[in-house]
ZAKOL-135589 format. One record per residue: residue number from 1; x negated, z, y of N, C-alpha, C in turn. Coordinates in Angstrom, 2 decimals. Atoms other than C-alpha are relative to their C-alpha. Example, Ala and Ser with C-alpha at 12.3 -4.5 7.8 and 13.67 -1.06 7.14 Angstrom:
# ZAKOL-135589
+------+---------+---------+---------+---------+---------+---------+---------+---------+---------+
! resi !    n.px !    n.pz !    n.py !   ca.px !   ca.pz !   ca.py !    c.px !    c.pz !    c.py !
+------+---------+---------+---------+---------+---------+---------+---------+---------+---------+
!    1 !   -0.89 !    0.00 !   -1.19 !  -12.30 !    7.80 !   -4.50 !   -0.90 !    0.00 !    1.20 !
!    2 !    0.82 !   -0.06 !   -1.19 !  -13.67 !    7.14 !   -1.06 !    0.77 !    0.73 !    1.09 !
+------+---------+---------+---------+---------+---------+---------+---------+---------+---------+
# end
This chain:
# ZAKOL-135589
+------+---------+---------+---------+---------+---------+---------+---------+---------+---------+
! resi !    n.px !    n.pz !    n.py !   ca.px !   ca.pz !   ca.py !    c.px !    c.pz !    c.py !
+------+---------+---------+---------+---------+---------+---------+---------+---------+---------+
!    1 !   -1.09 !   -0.74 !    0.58 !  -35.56 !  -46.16 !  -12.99 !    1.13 !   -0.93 !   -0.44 !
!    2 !   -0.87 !    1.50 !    0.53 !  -33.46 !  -49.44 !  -13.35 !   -0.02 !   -1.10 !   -0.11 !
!    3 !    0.17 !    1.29 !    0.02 !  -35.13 !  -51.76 !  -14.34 !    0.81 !   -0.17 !   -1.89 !
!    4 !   -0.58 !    0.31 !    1.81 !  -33.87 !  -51.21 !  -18.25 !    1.62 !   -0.17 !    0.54 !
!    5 !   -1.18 !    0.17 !   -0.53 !  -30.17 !  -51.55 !  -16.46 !    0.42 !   -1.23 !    1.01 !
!    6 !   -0.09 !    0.79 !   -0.58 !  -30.42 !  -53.95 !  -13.84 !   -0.95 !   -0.66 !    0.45 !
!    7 !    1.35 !    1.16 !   -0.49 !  -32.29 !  -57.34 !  -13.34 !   -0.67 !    0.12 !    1.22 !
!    8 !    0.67 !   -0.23 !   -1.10 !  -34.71 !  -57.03 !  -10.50 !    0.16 !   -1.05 !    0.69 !
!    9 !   -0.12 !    1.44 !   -0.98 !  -33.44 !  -60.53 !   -8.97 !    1.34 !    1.12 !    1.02 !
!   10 !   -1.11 !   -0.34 !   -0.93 !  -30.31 !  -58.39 !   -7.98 !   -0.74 !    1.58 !    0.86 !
!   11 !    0.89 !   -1.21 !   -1.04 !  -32.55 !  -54.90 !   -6.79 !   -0.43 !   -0.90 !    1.31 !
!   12 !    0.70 !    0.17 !   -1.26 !  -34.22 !  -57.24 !   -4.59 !    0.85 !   -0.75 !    0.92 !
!   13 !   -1.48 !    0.01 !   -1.15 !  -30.82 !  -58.74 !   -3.26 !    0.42 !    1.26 !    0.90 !
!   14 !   -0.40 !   -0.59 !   -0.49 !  -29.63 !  -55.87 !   -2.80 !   -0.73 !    1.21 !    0.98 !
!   15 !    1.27 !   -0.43 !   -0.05 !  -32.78 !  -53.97 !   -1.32 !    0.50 !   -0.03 !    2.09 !
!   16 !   -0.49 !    0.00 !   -1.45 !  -31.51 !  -55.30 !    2.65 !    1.50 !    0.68 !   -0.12 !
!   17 !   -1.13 !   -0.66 !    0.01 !  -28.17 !  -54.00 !    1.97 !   -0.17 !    1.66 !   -0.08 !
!   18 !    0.46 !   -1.28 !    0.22 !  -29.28 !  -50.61 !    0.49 !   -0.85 !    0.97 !    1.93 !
!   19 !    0.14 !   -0.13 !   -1.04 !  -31.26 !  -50.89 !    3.74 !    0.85 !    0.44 !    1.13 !
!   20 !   -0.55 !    0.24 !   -1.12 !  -29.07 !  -51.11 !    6.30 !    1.24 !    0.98 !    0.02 !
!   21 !   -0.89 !   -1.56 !    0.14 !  -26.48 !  -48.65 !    4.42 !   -0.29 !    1.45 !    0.55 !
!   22 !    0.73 !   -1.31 !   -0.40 !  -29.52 !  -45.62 !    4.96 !   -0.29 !   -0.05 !    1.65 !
!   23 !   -0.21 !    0.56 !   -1.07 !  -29.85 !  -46.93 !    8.29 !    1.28 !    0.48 !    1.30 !
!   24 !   -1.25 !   -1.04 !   -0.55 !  -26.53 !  -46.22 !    9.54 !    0.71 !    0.97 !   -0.08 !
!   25 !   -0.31 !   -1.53 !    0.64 !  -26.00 !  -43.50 !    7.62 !   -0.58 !    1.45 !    0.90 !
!   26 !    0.63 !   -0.74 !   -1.09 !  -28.51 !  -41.77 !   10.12 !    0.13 !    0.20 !    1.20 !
!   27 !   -0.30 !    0.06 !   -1.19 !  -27.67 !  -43.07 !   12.91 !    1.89 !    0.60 !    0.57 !
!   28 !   -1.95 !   -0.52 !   -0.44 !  -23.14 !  -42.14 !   12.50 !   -0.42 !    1.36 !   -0.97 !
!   29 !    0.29 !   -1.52 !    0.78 !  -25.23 !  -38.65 !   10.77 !    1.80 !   -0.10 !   -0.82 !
!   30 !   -0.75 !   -0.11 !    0.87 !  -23.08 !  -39.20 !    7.87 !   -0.45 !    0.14 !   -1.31 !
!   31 !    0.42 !   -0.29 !    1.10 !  -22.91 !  -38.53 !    4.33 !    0.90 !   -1.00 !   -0.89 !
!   32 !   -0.78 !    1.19 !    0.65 !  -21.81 !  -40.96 !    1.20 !   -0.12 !    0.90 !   -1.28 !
!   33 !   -0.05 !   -0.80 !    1.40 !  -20.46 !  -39.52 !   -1.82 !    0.41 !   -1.24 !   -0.52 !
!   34 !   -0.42 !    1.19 !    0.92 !  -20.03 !  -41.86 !   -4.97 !    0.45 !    0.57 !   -1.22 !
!   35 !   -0.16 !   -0.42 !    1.64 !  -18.25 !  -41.62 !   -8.30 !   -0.87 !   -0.49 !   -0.53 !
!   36 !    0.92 !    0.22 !    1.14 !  -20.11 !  -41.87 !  -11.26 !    0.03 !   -1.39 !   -1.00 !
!   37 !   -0.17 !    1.33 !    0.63 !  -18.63 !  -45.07 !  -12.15 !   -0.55 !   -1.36 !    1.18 !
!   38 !    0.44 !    1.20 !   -0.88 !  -20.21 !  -46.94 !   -9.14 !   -1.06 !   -1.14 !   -0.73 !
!   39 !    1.04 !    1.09 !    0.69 !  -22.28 !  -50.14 !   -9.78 !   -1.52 !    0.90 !    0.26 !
!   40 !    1.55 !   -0.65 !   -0.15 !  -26.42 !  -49.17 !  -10.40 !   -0.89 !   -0.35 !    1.20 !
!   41 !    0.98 !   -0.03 !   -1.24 !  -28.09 !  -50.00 !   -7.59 !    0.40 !    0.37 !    1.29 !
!   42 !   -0.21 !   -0.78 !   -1.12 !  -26.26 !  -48.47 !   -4.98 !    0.21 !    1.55 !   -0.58 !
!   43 !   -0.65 !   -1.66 !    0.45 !  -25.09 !  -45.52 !   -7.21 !   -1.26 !    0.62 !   -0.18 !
!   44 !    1.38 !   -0.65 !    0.14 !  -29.20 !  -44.99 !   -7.61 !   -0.64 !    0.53 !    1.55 !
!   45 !    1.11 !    0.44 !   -1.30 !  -30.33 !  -45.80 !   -4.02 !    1.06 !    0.78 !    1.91 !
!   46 !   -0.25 !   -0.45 !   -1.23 !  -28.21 !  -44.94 !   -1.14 !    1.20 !    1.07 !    0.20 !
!   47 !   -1.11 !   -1.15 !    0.59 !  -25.33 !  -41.80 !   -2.39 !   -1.23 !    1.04 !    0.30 !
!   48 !    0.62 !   -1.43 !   -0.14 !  -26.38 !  -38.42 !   -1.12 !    0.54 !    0.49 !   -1.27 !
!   49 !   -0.48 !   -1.05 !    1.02 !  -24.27 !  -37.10 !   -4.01 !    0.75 !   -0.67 !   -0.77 !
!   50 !   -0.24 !    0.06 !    0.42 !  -23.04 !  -38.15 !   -6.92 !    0.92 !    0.83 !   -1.22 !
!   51 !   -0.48 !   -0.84 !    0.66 !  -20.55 !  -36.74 !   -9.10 !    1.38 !   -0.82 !   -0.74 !
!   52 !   -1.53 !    0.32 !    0.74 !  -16.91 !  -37.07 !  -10.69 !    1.03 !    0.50 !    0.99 !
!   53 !   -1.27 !    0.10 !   -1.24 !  -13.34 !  -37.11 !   -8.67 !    0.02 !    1.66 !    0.68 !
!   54 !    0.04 !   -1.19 !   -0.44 !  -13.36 !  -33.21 !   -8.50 !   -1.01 !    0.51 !    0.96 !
!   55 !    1.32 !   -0.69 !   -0.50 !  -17.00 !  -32.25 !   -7.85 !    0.31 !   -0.66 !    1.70 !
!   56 !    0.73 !    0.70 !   -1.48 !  -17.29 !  -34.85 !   -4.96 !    1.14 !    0.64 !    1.35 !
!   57 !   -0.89 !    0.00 !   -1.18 !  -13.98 !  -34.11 !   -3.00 !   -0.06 !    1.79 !    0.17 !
!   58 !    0.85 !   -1.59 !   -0.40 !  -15.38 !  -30.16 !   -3.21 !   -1.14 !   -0.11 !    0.65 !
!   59 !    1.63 !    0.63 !   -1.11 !  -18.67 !  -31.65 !   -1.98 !    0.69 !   -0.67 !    1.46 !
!   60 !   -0.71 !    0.57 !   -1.64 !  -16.75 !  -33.66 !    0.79 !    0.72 !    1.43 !    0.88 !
!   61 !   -0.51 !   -1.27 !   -1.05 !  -14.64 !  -30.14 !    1.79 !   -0.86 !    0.57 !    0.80 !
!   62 !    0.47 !   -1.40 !   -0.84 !  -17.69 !  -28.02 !    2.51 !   -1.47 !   -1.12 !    0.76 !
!   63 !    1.34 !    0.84 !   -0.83 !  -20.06 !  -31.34 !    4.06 !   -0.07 !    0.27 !    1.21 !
!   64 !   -0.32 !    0.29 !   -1.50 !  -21.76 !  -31.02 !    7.35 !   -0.40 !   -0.87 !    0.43 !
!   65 !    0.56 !    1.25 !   -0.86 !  -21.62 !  -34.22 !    8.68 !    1.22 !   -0.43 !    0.77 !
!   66 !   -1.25 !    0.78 !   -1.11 !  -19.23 !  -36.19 !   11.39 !    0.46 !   -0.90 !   -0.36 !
!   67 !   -0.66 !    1.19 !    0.72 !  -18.72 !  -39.13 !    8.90 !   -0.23 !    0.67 !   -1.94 !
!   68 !    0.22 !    0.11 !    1.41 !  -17.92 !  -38.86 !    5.14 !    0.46 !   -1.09 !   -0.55 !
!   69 !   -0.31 !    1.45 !    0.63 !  -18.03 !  -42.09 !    3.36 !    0.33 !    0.35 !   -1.72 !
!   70 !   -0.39 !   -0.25 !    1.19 !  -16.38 !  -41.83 !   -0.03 !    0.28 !   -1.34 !   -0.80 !
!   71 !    0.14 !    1.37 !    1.19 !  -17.09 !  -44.88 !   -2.69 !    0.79 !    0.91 !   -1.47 !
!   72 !   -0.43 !   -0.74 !    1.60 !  -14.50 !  -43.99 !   -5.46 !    1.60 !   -0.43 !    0.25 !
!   73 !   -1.01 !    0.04 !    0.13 !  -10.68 !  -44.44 !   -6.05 !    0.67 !    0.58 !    1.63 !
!   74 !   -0.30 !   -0.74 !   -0.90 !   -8.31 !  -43.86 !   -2.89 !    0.50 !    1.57 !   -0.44 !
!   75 !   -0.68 !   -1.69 !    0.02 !   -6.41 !  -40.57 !   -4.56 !   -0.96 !    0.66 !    0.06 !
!   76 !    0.59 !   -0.92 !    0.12 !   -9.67 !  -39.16 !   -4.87 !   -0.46 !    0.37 !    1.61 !
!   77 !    0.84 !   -0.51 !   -1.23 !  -10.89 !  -39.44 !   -0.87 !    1.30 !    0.65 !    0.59 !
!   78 !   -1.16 !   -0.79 !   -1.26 !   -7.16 !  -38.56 !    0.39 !   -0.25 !    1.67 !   -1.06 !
!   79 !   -0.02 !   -1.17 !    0.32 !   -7.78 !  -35.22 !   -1.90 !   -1.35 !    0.62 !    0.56 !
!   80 !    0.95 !   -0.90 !   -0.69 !  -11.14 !  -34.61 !   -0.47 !    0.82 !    0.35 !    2.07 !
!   81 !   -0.97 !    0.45 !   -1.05 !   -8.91 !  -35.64 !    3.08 !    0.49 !    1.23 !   -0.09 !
!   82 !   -0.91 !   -1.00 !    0.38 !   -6.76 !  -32.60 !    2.02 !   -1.04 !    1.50 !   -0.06 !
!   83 !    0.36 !   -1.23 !    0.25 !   -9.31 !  -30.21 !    1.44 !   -1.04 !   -0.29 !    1.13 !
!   84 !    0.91 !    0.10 !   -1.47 !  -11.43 !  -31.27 !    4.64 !    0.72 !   -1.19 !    1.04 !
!   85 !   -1.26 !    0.63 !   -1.12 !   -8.64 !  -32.11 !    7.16 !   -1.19 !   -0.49 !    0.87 !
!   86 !    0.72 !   -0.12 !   -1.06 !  -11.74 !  -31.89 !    9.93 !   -0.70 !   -1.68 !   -0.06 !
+------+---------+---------+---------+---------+---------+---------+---------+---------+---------+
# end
C-alpha cells in the first residue's frame, strides 16, 4: 500500500518501531488517534483512527480505552481533553 509513497529502506526501519508502538498499545489498552497529515508509515501501520482535528477529538470523547494517544497539533488533543475530561 506504500510502496508508491515510501522507500522500503525506511518501512523496514521503521517496522521495530511500528512494533513496539502495537505492543504497548495493548499492553496500557490504549488507543492512538492521528491527523491526516501524519508521516506514511506510521499514519498506515499503527493509528486505530484516522481522521481530521474535529472527527478525531469526537472519536477521542466517546473512546473506551484508559490511554488516548493523540499524534496531531496540541489545540487539537486539549479539545478532545475538553470533550473527554475522563
Amino acid at each position: 500500500m506504500l510502496s508508491h509513497v515510501v522507500p522500503e529502506i525506511e518501512m523496514r526501519c521503521k517496522a521495530e518501531l511500528v512494533y513496539e508502538i502495537n505492543r504497548i498499545k495493548r499492553e496500557r489498552h490504549a488507543v492512538i488517534l492521528g491527523h491526516n497529515y501524519m508521516e506514511p508509515v506510521l499514519f498506515h501501520t499503527a493509528l486505530d483512527c484516522q481522521g481530521d482535528s474535529l472527527e478525531l477529538s469526537r472519536i477521542a470523547a466517546s473512546a473506551d480505552a484508559e490511554v488516548i494517544v493523540f499524534c496531531g497539533v496540541r489545540f487539537v488533543a486539549e479539545t478532545a481533553s475538553i470533550l473527554s475530561p475522563d
